[in-house]
N, C-alpha and C positions, 0 to 999 in steps of 0.2 A: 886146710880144714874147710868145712862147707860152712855155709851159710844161709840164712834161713830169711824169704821173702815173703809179706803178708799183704793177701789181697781180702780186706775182713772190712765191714763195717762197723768196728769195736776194735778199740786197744787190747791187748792181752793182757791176760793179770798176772800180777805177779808169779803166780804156781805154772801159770801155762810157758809164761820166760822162763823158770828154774828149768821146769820139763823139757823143756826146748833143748838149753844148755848141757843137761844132764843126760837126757835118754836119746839125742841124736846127734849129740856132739860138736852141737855148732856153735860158730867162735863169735858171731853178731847176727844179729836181728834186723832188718832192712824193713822200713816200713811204710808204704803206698802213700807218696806223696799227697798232701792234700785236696789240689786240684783231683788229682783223678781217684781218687775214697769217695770225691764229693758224686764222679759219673761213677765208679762202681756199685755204689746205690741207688742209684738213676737209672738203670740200665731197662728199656721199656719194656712192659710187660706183651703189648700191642703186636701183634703180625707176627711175623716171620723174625729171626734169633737176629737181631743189625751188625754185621759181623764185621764191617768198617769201623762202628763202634770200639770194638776187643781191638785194632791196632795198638793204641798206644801203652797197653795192658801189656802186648806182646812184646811190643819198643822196651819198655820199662825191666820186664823180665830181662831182655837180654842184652839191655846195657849194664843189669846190675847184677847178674849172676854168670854162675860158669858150670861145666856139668858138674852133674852130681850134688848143686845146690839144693836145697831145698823149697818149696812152694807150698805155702800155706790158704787153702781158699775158704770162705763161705761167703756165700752171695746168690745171685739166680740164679738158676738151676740151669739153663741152656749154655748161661755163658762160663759156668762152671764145667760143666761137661766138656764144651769144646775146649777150653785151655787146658782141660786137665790132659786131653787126649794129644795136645799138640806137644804139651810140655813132655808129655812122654815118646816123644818123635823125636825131642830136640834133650835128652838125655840129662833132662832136669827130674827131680823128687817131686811127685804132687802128693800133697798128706792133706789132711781135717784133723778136726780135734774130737774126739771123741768126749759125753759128757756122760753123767748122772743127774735124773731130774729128780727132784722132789716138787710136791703140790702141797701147799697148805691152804686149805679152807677157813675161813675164819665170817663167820657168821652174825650179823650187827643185830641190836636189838629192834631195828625196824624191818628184820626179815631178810635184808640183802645180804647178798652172799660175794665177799671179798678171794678172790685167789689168787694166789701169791706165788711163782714158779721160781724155786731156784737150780742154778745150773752149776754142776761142781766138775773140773774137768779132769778126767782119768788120765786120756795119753793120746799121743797120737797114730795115727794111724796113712798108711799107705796107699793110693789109691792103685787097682792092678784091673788089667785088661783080664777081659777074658778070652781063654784059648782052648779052641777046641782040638 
């Protein structure tokens, strides 16, 4: 049975575990050692993508997965890209979670205006090349 690895800077809620469990079938949840959660949201914004950085990201993956695993991301967007594209080389699942947002405005009596986002999660989703 597969398995599901999360590269997130945020725990999963409980609905996004059930969903996990339920809708891709996977029998545990692996989840980004703490040291590297701490550099996967460190990851610089500055120059060119640090792609000696993403080693241990890659190490990680595939000391604790096998194919057909699944791979959970949100985080930068360059270093998200390349893993997702690598993981797809190396015959692992790259998904996201897909959400619904709502906005509440709530307006104080000294004029400011408070907003409040909440994010409620649907499902997940697949990431797929494209092919011409």
């Amino acid at each position: 049975m597969a398995r599901l690895l999360t590269l997130l800077n945020h725990t999963l809620t409980e609905e996004q575990e059930q969903s996990a469990f339920t809708t891709l079938g996977i029998t545990e949840i692996l989840v980004l050692p703490s040291e590297l959660a701490s550099k996967w949201g460190k990851i610089s914004p500055q120059g060119d993508l640090p792609l000696d950085e993403l080693i241990p990201f890659q190490n990680w993956i595939m000391e604790n997965s096998e194919p057909q695993d699944y791979v959970l991301f949100q985080g930068e967007m360059g270093a998200t890209f390349y893993l997702v594209t690598w993981l797809l080389a190396q015959n692992r699942i790259p998904i996201y979670s897909t959400t619904e947002r709502k906005v509440i405005e709530e307006k104080a009596e000294d004029g400011t205006l408070r907003k409040i986002n909440l994010f409620k999660h649907v499902c997940y989703r697949r990431y797929v090349m494209y092919v011409s």
